[in-house]
TORKOL-4160 file (C-alpha; in steps of 0.2 Angstrom, whole numbers, padded with zeros to 4 digits, m for minus):
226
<pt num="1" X="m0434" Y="0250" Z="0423"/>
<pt num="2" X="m0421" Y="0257" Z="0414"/>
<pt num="3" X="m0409" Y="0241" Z="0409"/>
<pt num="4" X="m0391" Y="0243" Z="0406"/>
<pt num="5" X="m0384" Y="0235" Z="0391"/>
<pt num="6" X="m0369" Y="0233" Z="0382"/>
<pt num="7" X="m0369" Y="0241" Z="0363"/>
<pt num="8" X="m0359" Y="0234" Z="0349"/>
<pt num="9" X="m0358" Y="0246" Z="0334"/>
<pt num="10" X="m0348" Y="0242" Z="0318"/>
<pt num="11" X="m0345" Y="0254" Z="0306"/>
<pt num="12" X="m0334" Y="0258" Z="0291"/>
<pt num="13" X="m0315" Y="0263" Z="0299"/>
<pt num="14" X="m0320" Y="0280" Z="0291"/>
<pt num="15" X="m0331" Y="0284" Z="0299"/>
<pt num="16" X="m0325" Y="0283" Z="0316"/>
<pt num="17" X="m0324" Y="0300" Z="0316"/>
<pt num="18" X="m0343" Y="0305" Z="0314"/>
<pt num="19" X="m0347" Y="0292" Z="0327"/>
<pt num="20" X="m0340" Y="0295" Z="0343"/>
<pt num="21" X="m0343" Y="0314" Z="0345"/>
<pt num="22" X="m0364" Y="0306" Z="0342"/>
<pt num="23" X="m0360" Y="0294" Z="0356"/>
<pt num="24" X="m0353" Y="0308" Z="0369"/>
<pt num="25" X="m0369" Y="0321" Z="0362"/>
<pt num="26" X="m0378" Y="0305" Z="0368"/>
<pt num="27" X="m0369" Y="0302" Z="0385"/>
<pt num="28" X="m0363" Y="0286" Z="0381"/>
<pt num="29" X="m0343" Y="0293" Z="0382"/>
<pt num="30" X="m0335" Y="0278" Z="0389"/>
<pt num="31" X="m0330" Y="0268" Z="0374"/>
<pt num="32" X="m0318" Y="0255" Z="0369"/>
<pt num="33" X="m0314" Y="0254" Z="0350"/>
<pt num="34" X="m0304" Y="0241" Z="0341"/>
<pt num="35" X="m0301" Y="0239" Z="0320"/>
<pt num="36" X="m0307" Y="0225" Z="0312"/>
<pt num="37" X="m0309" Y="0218" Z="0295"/>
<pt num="38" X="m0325" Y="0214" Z="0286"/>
<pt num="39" X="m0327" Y="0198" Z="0276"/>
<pt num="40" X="m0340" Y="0203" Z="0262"/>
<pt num="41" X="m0335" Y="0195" Z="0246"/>
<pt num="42" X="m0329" Y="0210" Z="0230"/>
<pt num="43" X="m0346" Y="0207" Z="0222"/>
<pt num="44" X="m0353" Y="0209" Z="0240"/>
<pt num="45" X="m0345" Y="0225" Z="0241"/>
<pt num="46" X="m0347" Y="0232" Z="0221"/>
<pt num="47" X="m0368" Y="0228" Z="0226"/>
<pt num="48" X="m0369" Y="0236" Z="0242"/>
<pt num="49" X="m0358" Y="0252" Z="0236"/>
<pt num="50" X="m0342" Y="0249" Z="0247"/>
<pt num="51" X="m0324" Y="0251" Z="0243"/>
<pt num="52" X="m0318" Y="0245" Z="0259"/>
<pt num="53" X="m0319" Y="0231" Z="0272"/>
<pt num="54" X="m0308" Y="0239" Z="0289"/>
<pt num="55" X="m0321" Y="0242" Z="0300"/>
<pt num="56" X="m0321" Y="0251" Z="0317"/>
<pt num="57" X="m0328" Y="0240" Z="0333"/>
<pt num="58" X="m0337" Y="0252" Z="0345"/>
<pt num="59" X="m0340" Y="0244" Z="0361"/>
<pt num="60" X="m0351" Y="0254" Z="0377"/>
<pt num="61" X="m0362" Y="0250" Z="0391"/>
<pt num="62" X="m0378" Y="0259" Z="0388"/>
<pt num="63" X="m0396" Y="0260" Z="0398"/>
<pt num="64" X="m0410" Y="0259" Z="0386"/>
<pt num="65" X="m0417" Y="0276" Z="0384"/>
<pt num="66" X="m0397" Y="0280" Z="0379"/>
<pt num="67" X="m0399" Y="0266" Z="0364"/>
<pt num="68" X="m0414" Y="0273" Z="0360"/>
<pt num="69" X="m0409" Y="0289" Z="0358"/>
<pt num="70" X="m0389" Y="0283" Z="0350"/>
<pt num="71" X="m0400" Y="0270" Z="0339"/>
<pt num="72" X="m0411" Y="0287" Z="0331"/>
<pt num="73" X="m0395" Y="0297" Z="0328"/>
<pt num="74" X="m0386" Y="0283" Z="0321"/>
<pt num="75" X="m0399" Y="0281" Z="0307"/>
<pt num="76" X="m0401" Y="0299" Z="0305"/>
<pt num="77" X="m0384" Y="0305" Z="0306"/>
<pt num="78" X="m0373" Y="0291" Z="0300"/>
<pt num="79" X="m0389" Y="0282" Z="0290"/>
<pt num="80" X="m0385" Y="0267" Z="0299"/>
<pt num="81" X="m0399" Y="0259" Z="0291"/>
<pt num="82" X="m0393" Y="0259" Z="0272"/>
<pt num="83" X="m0388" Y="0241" Z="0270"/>
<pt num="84" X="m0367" Y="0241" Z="0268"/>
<pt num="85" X="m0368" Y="0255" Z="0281"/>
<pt num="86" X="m0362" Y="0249" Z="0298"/>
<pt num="87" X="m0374" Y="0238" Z="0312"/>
<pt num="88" X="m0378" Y="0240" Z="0330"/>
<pt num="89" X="m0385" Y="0229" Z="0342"/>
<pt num="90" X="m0388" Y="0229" Z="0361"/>
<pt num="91" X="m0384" Y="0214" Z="0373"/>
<pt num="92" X="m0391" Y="0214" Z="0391"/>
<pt num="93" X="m0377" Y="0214" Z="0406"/>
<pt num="94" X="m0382" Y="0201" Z="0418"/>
<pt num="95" X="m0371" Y="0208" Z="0433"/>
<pt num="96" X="m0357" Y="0221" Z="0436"/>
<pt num="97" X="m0342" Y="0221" Z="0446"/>
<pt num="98" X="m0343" Y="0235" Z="0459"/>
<pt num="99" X="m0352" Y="0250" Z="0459"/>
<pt num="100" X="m0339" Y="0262" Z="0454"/>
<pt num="101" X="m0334" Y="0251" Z="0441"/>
<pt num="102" X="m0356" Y="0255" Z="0434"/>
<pt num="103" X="m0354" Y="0272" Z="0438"/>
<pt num="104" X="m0340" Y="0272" Z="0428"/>
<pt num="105" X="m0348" Y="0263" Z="0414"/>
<pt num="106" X="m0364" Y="0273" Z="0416"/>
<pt num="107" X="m0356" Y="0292" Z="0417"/>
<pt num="108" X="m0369" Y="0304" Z="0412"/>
<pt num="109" X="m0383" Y="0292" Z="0408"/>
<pt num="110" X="m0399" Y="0291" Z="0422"/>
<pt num="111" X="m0397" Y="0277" Z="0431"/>
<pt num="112" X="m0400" Y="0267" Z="0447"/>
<pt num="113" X="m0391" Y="0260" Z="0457"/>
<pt num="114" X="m0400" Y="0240" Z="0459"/>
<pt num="115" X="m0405" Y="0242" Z="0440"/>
<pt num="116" X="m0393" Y="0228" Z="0433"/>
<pt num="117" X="m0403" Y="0217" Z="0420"/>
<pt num="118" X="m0401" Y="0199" Z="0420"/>
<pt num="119" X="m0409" Y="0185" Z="0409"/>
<pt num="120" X="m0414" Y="0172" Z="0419"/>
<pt num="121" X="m0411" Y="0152" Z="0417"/>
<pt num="122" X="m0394" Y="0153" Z="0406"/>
<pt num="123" X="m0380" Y="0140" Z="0411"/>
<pt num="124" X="m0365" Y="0149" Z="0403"/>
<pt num="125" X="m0361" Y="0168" Z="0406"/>
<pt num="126" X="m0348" Y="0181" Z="0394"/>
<pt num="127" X="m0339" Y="0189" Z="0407"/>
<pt num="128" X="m0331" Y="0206" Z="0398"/>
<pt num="129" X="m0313" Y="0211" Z="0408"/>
<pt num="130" X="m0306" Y="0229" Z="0401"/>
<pt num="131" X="m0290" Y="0232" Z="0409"/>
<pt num="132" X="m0274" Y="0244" Z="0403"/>
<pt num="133" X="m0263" Y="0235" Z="0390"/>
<pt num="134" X="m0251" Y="0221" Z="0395"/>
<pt num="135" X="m0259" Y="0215" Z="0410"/>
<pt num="136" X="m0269" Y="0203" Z="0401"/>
<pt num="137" X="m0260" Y="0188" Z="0409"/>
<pt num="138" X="m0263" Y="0194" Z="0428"/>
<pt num="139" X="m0281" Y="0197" Z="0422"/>
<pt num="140" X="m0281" Y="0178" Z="0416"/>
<pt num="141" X="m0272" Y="0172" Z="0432"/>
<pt num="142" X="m0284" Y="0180" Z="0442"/>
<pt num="143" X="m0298" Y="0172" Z="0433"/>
<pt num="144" X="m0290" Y="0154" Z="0431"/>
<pt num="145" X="m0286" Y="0153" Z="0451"/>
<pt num="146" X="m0304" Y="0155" Z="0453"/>
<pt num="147" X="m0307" Y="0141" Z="0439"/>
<pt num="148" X="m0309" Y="0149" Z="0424"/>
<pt num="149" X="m0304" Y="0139" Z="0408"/>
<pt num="150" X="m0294" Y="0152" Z="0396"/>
<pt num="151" X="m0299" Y="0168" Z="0386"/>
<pt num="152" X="m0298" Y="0178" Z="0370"/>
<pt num="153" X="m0288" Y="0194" Z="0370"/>
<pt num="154" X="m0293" Y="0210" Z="0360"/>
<pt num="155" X="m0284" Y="0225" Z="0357"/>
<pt num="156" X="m0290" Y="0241" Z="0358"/>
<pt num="157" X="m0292" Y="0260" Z="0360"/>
<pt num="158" X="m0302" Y="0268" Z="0376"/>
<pt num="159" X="m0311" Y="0283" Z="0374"/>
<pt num="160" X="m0319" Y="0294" Z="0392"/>
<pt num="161" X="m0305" Y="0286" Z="0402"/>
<pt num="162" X="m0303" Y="0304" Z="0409"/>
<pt num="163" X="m0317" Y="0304" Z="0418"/>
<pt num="164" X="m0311" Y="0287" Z="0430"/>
<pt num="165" X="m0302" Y="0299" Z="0441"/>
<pt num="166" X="m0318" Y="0304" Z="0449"/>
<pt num="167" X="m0325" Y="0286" Z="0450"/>
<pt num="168" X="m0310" Y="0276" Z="0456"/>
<pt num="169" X="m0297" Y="0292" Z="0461"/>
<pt num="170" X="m0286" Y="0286" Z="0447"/>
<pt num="171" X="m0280" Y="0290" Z="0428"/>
<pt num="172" X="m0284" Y="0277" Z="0416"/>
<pt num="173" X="m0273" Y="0273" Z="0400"/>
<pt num="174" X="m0281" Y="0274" Z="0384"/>
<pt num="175" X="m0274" Y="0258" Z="0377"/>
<pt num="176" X="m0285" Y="0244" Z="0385"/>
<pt num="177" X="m0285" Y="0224" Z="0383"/>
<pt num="178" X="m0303" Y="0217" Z="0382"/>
<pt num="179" X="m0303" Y="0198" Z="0389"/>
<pt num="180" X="m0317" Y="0188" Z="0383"/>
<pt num="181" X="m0320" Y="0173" Z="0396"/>
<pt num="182" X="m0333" Y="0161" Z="0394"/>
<pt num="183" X="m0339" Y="0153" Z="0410"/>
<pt num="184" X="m0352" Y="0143" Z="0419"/>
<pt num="185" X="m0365" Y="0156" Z="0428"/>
<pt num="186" X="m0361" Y="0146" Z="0443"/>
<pt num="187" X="m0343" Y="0149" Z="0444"/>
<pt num="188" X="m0347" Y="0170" Z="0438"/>
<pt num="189" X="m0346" Y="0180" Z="0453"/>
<pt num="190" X="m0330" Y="0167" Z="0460"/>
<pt num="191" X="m0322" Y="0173" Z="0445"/>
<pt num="192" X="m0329" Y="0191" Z="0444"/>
<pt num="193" X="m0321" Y="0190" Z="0461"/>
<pt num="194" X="m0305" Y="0186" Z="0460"/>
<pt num="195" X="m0303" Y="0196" Z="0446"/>
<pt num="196" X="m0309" Y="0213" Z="0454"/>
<pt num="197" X="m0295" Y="0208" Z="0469"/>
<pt num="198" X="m0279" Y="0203" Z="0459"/>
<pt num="199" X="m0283" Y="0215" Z="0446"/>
<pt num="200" X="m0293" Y="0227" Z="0449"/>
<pt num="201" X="m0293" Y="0245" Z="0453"/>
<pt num="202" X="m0279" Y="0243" Z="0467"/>
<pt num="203" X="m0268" Y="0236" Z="0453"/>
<pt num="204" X="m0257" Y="0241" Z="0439"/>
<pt num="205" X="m0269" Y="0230" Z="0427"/>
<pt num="206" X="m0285" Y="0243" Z="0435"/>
<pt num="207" X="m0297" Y="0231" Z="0427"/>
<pt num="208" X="m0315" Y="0233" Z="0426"/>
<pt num="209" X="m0326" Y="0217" Z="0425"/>
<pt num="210" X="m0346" Y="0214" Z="0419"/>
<pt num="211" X="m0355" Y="0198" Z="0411"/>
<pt num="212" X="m0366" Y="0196" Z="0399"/>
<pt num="213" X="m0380" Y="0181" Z="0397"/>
<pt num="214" X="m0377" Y="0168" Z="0383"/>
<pt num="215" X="m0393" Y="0159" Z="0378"/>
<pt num="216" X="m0384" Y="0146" Z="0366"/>
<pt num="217" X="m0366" Y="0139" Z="0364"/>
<pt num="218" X="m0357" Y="0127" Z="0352"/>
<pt num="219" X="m0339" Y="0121" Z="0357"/>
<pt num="220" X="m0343" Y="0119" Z="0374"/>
<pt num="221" X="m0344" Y="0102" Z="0376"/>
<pt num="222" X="m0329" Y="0095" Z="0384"/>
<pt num="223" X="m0331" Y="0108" Z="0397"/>
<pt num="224" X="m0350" Y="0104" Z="0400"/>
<pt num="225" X="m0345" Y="0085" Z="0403"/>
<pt num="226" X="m0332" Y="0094" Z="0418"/>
């Protein structure tokens, strides 16, 4: 079965660049990307060769045979694998909001529909909302009407958006809000819900919403004792 999951790549900001013509070559198109800042310490950096800690966040839904194939040519082509270099890593998505919103997510990448992963027995879910930016608040509404607790903004850039019209009939802005929401798997599709009805596709926000498993937490525990 070929599982979809969603890939996180981190890269030197310079490097930006190189990498997302090798994601498109690789049919994984439909990316967000935000800037972030590495922590390494100077003598970390002087070992490991680097002059710089701004990174580039690359984040995309991909099936496994395309992160076997973008996990090749990210050690090949951007040598990914030299330590100080960049990481990527796969998480598995547990569920998906809609079917235009997967065939959006999965644009040029062999795919079936019914093919959705999900890790059995985890309590707590990450669900993943990427809406066009400054609708994070009717995002959060949605989601708190439906019982969710809060959740973390991220700014960023999205790349592919072009290709929405022929999923959902509709142009996409390229600046995107990514809401992080951590919720009990029980409350998931509620929220996933309500989400995809006050700010979904048929809204200004045109929010797409997926989850992903979470094995372990710390933090939680007022929340656990609701």
């Amino acid at each position: 079965m070929n599982e979809l999951y969603w890939c996180i790549s981190i890269l030197d900001r310079k490097r930006l660049p190189e990498a997302l013509p090798l994601y498109e070559e690789n049919h994984a198109s439909v990316n967000v990307v935000t800037l972030g800042h590495g922590t390494a310490t100077n003598e970390t950096l002087d070992y490991l060769g680097l002059d710089e800690t701004e990174k580039a966040v690359i984040l995309t839904c991909v099936t496994r045979s395309v992160w076997v194939s973008l996990k090749k040519d990210l050690e090949r082509r951007l040598r990914i694998d030299v330590p100080g270099t960049g990481i990527a890593f796969i998480i598995p998505v547990s569920s998906m909001g809609g079917q235009p919103a997967l065939d959006f997510l999965t644009d040029g990448q062999s795919f079936e529909k019914g093919e959705v992963s999900e890790m059995k027995g985890t309590q707590r879910e990450l669900l993943v909302v990427i809406s066009n930016q400054g609708y994070n608040e009717t995002v959060m509404d949605a989601a708190r009407a439906a019982g969710a607790a809060g959740g973390t903004v991220i700014h960023a850039r999205g790349t592919g958006m072009e290709s929405a019209e022929k999923f959902f009939g509709v142009s996409l802005a390229s600046e995107k809000d990514v809401i992080l929401i951590v919720t009990a798997t029980k409350d998931r599709n509620t929220i996933m819900e309500s989400i995809m009805k006050n700010a979904g596709m048929d809204t200004r926000a045109k929010a797409i919403v997926f989850s992903l498993p979470i094995s372990e937490t710390a933090g939680l525990r007022l929340l656990d004792t609701d």
